[in-house]
PyMOL commands that place a pseudoatom at each C-alpha (Angstrom):
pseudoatom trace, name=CA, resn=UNK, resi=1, chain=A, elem=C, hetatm=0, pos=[-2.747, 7.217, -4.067]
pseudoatom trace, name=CA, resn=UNK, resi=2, chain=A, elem=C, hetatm=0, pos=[-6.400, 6.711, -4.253]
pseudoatom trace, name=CA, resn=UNK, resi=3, chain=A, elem=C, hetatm=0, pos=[-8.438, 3.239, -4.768]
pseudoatom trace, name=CA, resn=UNK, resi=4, chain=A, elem=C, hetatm=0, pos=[-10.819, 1.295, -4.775]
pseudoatom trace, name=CA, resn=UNK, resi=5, chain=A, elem=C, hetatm=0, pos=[-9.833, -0.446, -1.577]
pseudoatom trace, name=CA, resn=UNK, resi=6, chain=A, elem=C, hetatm=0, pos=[-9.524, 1.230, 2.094]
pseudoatom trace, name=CA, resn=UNK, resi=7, chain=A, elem=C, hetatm=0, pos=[-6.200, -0.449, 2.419]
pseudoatom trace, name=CA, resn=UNK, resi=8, chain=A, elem=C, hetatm=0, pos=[-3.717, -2.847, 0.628]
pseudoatom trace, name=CA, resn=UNK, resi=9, chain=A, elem=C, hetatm=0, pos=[-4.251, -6.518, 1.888]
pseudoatom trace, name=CA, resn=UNK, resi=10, chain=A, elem=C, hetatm=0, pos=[-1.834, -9.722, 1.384]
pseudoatom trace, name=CA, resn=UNK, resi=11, chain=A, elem=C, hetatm=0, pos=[-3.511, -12.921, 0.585]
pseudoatom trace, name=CA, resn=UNK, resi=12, chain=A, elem=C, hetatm=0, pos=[-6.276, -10.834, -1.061]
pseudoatom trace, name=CA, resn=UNK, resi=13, chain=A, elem=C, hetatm=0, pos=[-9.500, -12.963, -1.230]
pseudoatom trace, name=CA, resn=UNK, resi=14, chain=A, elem=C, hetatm=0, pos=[-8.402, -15.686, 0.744]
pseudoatom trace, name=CA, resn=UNK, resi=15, chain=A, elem=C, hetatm=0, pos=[-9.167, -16.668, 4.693]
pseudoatom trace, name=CA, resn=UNK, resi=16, chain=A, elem=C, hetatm=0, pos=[-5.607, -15.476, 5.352]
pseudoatom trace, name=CA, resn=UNK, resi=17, chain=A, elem=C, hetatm=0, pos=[-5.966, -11.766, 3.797]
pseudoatom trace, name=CA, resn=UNK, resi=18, chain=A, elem=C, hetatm=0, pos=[-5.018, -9.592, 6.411]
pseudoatom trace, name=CA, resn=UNK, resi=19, chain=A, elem=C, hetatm=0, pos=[-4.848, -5.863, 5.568]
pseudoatom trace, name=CA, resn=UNK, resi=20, chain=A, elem=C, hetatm=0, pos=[-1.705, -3.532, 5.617]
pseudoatom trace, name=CA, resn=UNK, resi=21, chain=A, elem=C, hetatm=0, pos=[-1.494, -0.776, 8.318]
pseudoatom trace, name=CA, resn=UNK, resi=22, chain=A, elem=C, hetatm=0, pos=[2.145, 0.572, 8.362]
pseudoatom trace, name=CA, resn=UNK, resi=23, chain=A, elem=C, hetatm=0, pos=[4.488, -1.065, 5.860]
pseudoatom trace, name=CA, resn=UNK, resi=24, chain=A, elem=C, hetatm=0, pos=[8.701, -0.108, 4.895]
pseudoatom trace, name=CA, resn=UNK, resi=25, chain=A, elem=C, hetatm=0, pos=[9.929, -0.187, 1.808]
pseudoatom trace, name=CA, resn=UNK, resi=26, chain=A, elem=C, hetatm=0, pos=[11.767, -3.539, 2.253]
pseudoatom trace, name=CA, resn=UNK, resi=27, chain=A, elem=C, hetatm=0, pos=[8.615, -5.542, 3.558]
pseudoatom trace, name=CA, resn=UNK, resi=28, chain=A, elem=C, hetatm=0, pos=[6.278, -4.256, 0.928]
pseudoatom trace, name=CA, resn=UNK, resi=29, chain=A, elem=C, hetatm=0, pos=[9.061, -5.287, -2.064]
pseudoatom trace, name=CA, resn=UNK, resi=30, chain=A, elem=C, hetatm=0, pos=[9.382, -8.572, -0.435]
pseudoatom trace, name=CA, resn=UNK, resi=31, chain=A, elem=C, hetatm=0, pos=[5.239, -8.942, -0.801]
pseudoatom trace, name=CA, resn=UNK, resi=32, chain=A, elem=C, hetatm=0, pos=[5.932, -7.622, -3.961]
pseudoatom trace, name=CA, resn=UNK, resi=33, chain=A, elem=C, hetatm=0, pos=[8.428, -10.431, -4.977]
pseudoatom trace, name=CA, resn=UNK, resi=34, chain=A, elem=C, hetatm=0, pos=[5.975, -13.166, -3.563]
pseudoatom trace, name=CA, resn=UNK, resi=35, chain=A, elem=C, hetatm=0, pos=[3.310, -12.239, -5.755]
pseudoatom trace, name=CA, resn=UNK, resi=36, chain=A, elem=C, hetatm=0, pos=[0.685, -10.350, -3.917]
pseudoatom trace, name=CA, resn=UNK, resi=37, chain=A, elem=C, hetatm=0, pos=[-0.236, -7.817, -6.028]
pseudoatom trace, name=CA, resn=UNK, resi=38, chain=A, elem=C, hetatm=0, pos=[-2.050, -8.125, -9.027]
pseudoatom trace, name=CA, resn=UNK, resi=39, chain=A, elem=C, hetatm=0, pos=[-0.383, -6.601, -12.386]
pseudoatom trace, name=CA, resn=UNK, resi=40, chain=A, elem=C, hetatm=0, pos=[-3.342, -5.024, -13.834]
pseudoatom trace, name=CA, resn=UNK, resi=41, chain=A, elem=C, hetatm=0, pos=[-4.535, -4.165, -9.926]
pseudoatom trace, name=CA, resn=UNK, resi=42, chain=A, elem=C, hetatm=0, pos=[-2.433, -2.721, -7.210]
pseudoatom trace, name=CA, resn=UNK, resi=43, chain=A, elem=C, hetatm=0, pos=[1.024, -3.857, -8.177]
pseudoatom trace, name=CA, resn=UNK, resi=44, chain=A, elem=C, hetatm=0, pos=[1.462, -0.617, -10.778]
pseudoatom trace, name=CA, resn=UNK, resi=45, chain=A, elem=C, hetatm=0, pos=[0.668, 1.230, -7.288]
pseudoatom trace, name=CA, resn=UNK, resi=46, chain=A, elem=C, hetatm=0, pos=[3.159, -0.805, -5.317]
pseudoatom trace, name=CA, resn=UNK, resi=47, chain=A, elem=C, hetatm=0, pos=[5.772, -0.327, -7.931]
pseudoatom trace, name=CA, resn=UNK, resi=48, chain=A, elem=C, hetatm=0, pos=[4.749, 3.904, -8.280]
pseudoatom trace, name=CA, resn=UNK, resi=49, chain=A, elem=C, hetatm=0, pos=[5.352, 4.298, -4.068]
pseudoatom trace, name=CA, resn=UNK, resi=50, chain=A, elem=C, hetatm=0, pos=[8.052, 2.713, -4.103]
pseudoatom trace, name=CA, resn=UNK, resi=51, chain=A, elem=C, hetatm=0, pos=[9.592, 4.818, -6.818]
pseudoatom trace, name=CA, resn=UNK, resi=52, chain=A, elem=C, hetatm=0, pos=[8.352, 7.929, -5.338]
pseudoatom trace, name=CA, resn=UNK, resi=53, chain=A, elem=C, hetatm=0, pos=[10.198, 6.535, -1.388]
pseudoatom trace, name=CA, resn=UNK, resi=54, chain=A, elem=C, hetatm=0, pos=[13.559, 5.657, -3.477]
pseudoatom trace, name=CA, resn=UNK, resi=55, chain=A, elem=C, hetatm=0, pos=[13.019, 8.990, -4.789]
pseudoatom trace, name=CA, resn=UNK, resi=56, chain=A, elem=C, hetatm=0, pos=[13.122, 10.648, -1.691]
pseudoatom trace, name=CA, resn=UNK, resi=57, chain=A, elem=C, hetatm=0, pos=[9.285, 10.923, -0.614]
pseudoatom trace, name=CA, resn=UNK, resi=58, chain=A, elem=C, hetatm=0, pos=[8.912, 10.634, 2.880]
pseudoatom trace, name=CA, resn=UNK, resi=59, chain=A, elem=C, hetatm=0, pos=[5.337, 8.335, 2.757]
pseudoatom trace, name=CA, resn=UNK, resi=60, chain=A, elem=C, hetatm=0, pos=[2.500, 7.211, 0.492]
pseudoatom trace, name=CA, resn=UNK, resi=61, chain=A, elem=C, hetatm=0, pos=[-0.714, 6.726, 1.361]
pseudoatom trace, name=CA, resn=UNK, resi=62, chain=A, elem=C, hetatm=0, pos=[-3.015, 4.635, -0.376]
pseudoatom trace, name=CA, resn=UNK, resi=63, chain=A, elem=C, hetatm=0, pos=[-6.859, 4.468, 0.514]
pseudoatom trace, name=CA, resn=UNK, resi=64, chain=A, elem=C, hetatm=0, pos=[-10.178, 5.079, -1.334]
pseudoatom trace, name=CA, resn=UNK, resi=65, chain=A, elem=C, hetatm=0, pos=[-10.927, 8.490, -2.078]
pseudoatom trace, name=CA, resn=UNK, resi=66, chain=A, elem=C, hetatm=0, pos=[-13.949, 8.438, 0.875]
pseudoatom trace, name=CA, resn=UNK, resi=67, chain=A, elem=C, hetatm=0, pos=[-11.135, 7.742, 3.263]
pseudoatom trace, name=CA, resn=UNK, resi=68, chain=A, elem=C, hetatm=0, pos=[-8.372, 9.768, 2.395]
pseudoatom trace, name=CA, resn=UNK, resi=69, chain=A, elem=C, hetatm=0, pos=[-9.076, 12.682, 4.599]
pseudoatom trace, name=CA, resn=UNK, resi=70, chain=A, elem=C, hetatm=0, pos=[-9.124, 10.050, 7.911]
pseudoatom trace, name=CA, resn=UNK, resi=71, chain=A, elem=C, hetatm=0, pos=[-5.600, 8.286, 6.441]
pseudoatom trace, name=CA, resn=UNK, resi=72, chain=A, elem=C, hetatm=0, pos=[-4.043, 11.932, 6.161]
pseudoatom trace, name=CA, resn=UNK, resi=73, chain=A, elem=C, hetatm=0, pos=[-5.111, 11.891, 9.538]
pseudoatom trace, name=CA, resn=UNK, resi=74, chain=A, elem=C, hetatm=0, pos=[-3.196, 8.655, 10.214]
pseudoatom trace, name=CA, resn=UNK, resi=75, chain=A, elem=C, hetatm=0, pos=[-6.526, 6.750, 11.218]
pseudoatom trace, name=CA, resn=UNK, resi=76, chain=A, elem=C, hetatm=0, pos=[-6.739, 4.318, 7.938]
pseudoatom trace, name=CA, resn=UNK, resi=77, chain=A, elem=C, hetatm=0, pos=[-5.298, 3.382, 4.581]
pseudoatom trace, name=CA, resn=UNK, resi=78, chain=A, elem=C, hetatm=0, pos=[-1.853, 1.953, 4.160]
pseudoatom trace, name=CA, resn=UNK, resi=79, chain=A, elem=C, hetatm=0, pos=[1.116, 3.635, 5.416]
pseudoatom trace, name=CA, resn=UNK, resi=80, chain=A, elem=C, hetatm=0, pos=[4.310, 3.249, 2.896]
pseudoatom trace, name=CA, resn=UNK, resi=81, chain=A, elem=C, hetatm=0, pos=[7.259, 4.538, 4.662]
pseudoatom trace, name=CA, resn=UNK, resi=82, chain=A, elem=C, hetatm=0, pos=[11.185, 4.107, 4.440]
pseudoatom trace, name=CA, resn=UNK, resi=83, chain=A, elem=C, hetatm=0, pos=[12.030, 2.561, 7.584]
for i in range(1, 83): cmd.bond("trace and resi %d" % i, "trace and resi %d" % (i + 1))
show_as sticks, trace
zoom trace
């Protein structure tokens, strides 16, 4: 999933806002459920990955468009995975 961001932070905008490197399923609900996502933002892509992993996808990616060749690489973006 593309964005405007080069990865998914928590505590976005605020001295604590530490980006998102390799997340499961159950961490990124629970940062979900505490409110770290904006509605009109990145929440509607939180809620779309984790669809697509209950679904049975394997991963999502989501990066800017600029960086999407180095995260399919595994060298940026943020790494949505089952487990």
């Amino acid at each position: 999933i593309t964005t405007g961001v080069e990865k998914v932070c928590i505590h976005f905008g605020k001295p604590q806002q530490q980006a998102l490197d390799r997340v499961d399923i159950a961490t990124m609900t629970r940062y979900m459920q505490e409110g770290h996502f904006p509605p009109g933002s990145m929440l509607p892509k939180i809620i779309a990955s984790l669809t697509f992993l209950e679904q049975g996808g394997k991963e999502v990616i989501i990066t800017t468009p600029e960086c999407l060749p180095a995260a399919l690489r595994g060298e940026t973006g943020t790494h949505i995975i089952k487990t």
